[in-house]
Every structure is written in C-alpha cells, then in structure tokens.
C-alpha positions in Angstrom: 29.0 183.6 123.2 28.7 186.9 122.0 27.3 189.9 123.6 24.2 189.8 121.8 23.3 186.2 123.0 24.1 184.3 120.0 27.1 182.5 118.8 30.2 184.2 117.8 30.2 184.5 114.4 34.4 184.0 112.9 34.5 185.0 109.0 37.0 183.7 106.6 36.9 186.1 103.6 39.1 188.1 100.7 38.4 187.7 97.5 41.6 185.9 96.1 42.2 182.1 96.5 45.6 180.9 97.0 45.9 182.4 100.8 45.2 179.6 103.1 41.7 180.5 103.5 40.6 176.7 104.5 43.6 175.6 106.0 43.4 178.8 108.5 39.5 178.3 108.7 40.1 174.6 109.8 43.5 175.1 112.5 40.6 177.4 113.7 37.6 175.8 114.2 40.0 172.6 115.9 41.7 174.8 118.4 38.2 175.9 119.4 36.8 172.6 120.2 40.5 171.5 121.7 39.8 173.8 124.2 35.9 172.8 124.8 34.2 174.9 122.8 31.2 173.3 120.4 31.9 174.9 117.3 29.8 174.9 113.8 31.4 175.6 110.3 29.1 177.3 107.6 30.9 177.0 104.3 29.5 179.3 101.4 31.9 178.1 98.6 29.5 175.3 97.4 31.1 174.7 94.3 34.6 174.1 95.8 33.3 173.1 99.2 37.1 173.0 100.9 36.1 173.6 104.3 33.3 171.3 104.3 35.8 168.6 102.5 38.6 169.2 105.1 35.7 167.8 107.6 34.4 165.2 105.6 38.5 163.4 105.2 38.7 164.1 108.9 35.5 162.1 109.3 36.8 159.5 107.2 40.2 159.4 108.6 38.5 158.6 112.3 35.9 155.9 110.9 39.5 154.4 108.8 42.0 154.8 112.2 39.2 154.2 115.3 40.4 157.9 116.4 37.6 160.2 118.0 38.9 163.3 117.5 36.8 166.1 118.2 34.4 167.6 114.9 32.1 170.7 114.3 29.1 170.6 112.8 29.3 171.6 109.5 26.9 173.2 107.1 26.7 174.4 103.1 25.1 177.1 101.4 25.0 177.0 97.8 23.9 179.7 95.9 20.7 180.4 94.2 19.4 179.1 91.1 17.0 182.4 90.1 17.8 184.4 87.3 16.8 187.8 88.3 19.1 189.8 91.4 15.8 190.3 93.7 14.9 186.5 93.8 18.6 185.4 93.7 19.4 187.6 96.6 15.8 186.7 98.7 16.8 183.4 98.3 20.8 183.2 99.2 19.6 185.0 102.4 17.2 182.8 103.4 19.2 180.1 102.7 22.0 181.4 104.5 19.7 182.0 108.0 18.3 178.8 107.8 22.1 177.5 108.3 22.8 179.7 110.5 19.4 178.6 112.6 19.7 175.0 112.3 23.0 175.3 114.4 22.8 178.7 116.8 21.1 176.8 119.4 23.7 174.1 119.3 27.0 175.8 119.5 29.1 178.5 120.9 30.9 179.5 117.8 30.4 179.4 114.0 33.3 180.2 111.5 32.1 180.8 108.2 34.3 180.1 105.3 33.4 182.0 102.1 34.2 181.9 98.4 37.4 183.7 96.6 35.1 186.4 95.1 32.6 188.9 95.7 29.1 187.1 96.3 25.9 188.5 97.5 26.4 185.1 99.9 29.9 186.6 101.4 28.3 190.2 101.5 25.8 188.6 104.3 28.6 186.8 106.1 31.1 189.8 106.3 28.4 192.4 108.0 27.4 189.3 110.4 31.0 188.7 111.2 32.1 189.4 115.0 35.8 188.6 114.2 36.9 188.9 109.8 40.4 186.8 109.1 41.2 188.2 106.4 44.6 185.4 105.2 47.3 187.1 102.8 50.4 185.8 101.3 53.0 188.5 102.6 53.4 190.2 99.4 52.1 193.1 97.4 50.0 190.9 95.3 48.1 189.6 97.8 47.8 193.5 99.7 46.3 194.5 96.6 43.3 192.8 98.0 43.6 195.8 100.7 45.2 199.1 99.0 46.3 200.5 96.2 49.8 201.0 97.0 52.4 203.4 94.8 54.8 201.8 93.5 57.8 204.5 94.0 56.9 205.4 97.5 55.4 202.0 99.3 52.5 204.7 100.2 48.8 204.0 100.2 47.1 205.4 97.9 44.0 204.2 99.0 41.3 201.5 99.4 40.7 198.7 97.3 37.2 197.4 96.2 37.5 194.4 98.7 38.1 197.0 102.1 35.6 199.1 100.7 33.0 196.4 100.7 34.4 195.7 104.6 34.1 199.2 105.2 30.3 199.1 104.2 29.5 196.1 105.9 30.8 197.7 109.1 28.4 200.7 108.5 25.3 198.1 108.1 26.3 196.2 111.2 27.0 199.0 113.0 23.8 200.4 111.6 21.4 197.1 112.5 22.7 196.2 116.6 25.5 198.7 117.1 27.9 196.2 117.3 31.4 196.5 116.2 33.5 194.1 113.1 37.2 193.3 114.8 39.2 192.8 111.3 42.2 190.9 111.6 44.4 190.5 108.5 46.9 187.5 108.7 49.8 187.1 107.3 50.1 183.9 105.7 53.7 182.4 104.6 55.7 185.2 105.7 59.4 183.9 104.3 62.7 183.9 106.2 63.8 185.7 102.8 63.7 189.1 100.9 63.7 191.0 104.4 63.2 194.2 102.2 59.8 193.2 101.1 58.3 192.2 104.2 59.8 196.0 105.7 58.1 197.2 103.1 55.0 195.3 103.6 55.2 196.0 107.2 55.0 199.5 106.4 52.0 199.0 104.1 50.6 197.5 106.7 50.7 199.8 109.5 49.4 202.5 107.6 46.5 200.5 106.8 46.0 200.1 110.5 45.0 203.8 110.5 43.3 204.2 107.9 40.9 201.6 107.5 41.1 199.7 110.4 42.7 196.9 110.5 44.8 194.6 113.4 47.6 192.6 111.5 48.7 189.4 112.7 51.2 186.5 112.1 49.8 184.0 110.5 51.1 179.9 109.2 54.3 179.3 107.9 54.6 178.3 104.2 55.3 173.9 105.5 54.7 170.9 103.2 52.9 169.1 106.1 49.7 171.5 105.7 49.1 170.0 102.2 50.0 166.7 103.6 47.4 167.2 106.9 44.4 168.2 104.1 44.1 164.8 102.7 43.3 163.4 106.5 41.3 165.8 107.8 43.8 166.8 110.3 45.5 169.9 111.7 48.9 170.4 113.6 46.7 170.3 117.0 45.8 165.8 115.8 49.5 164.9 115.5 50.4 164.9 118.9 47.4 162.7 119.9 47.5 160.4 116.9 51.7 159.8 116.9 51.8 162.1 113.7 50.7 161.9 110.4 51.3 157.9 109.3 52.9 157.4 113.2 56.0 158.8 112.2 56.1 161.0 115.6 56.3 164.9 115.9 58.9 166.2 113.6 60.8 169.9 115.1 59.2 171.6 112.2 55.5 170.2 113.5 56.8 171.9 117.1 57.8 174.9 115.5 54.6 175.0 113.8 52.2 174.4 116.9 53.8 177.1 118.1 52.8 179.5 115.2 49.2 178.2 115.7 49.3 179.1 119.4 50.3 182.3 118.5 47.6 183.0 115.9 44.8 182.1 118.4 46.3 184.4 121.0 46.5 187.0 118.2 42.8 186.8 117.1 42.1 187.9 120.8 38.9 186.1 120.8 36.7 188.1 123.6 35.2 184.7 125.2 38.6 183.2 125.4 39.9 186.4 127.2 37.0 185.7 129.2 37.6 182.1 130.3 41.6 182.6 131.0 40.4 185.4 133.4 
C-alpha cells in the first residue's frame, strides 16, 4: 500500500495516557476493514495491552452474539528482558520485525499502537511510521506533550522532548528510503465550553504547524458510549449493523458521532484511500 511496496504503516504515539490513544487506534483500524481493507494491529504496550484487549472483547462479543464483524490481525511486542541497553535494544528490534514480518505479506495496513512513554520499542515505530496520530485532550496540558508554551503570551517557546524525538525520527527515515512522516495531531474531546481556551489552543497550534510540522485535525468527542463500546469490542461503525449496543437502536448522539469519525478518516488523508475514491 505504500510506495515502497509494503503495508502502510499508521502510528499511535505521545507519551501521556489519558488521550484516547486505543479508542482512536481501534475506530481506525475498523473503518479500514469497513471499507475492504485487510488491516493488522501491532500493539507495543505489552504490559497494558489495550489495543490488543479492545480486539480480544470484540472477538468475544461475536463468539457470545453470532455477529461476524470484520477483525484485524493483531500482534504484541513486549519488551526485552536483557539487562544491558545493547542487548535490550538488539532484542526489542528483532522482536518488533518479526511482528511486523509475520503480517506484511498478509495485509494492506498495519496501525501500531505504542506505550504512554518513551521506549526504545516506540522509537522504532515512530521513524517506520507513514502516517503519526498523535491524540491530545484540547488543553495546554496535553500540548505540553508538543511545545513549551509562555504562559503570558500563548507563544511557543519551543519544542518539547516528545516533537524532538519526532523530529529525529523524521531525519532517520528520511535518512534510510527518503520517505517522508505525515504527522497528524488530533484533537481529542474538544468541549462546546471555555471557547477562550480552545482560541488559544488554536493559536498554539497553528504555530506549531510552521514550525515543526505538524497537520491538526478534529478528533472524537468526549461521549460516554466510547467507554461503554470498549467492554464489547465495538466502535461507533458495529452499532448500525448490530441494532446498537444491547439493541437499543442508534441514539442521535451515536449519529452525531459517526459523523465525527467520518470526518477524522477524511482528515488523516490516507494516500491509498485518495487513491481508490479517484
């Protein structure tokens, strides 16, 4: 799918929990194979596992209800056991091509999910990355994560360790096939509320677009039923199909929500879906 012959690699990364990371990661990785596409997940958090366990209830929920929705393959990589950097790192990146390998020739896509923190294992998936999602909460906690902002002035005052450690992954891509890392920072549960802040984050943001490169996008809606949809294995794109979650029918906030989904696929600007609406 990509231009170098192998699957497009998506990356889920930042290095704080608490942004819908999983819950984007999943929506993802179901709109894909809604629309055909075989799809792969390679989750490097093998101590929480979310991703992988957002699969494994969907699994469960088809074997419980007879449903055949549609499911990736899905992969772990847990960190290595060595004591000293060299082997630890030798190790993590065999372990993580050996994933990657055992699906390439199987699939079109693979969306990596990696852990809240900065990992030798997450290094490796950000300078393999085709398209980064970076999630945020819209607030200047979570764009901490990007820039260090002042606090009198809303101005950048420059990177933070987490878009410097994007910024050198791009050099070693760039550096080992010329290829390019499309960044995409999504704004997670942008509020109705406080429309100062989100001006102000908005204007965070748009400088960052300059200066280190990034494309901001909306992203999902702070809603209870995402918390709810977890525990099934399912995403807003099931409910439709299955008469909603316990056949209680699509609610208008469900609608609304699709809708937001939509949006965020058509935001990522995926080059091979460009491709097959053309």
């Amino acid at each position: 799918m990509s231009a170098h012959g192998r699957p497009y690699l998506i990356v889920l990364g930042n290095e704080k929990g608490g942004s819908g990371k999983s819950t984007t990661a999943m929506h993802i990785v179901v709109s894909l194979l809604s629309e055909g596409y075989k799809v792969a997940t390679i989750d490097l958090d093998a101590r929480q596992k979310s991703l992988t366990r957002y699969v494994e209830n969907r699994r469960q929920f088809c074997e419980k209800r007879g449903h055949d929705l549609p499911m990736p393959l899905e992969r772990v990589v847990p960190r290595s056991e060595y004591r000293t950097s060299d082997e630890s790192e030798a190790d993590e990146k065999a372990r993580f091509e050996a994933a990657y390998s055992d699906v390439a020739g199987e699939v079109d896509i693979i969306v990596i999910d990696c852990p809240g923190s900065d990992t030798f294992l997450s290094r490796l998936a950000h300078t393999a990355a085709d398209t980064l999602v970076t999630p945020v909460n819209d607030s200047f906690v979570d764009l901490d994560l990007l820039a260090r902002v002042d606090a009198e002035n809303h101005k950048v005052v420059g990177p933070s360790l987490y878009a410097e450690m994007v910024w050198k992954a791009r050099q070693r891509r760039s550096m080992a096939d010329g290829a390019s890392i499309d960044w995409v920072v999504l704004r997670n549960r942008v509020g109705n509320l406080h429309a100062k802040n989100k001006e102000r984050v908005e204007k965070v943001l748009n400088e960052l677009t300059k200066r280190i490169g990034i494309r901001y996008i909306s992203g999902l809606s702070e809603r209870v039923v995402y918390r709810e949809l977890f525990l099934h294995g399912l995403t807003l794109l099931d409910l439709k199909e299955i008469g909603g979650i316990d056949g209680k029918g699509l609610s208008m906030s469900h609608v609304t929500a699709r809708q937001e989904l939509r949006s965020l696929m058509d935001g990522l600007n995926l080059p091979f879906r460009r491709e097959k609406v053309a």
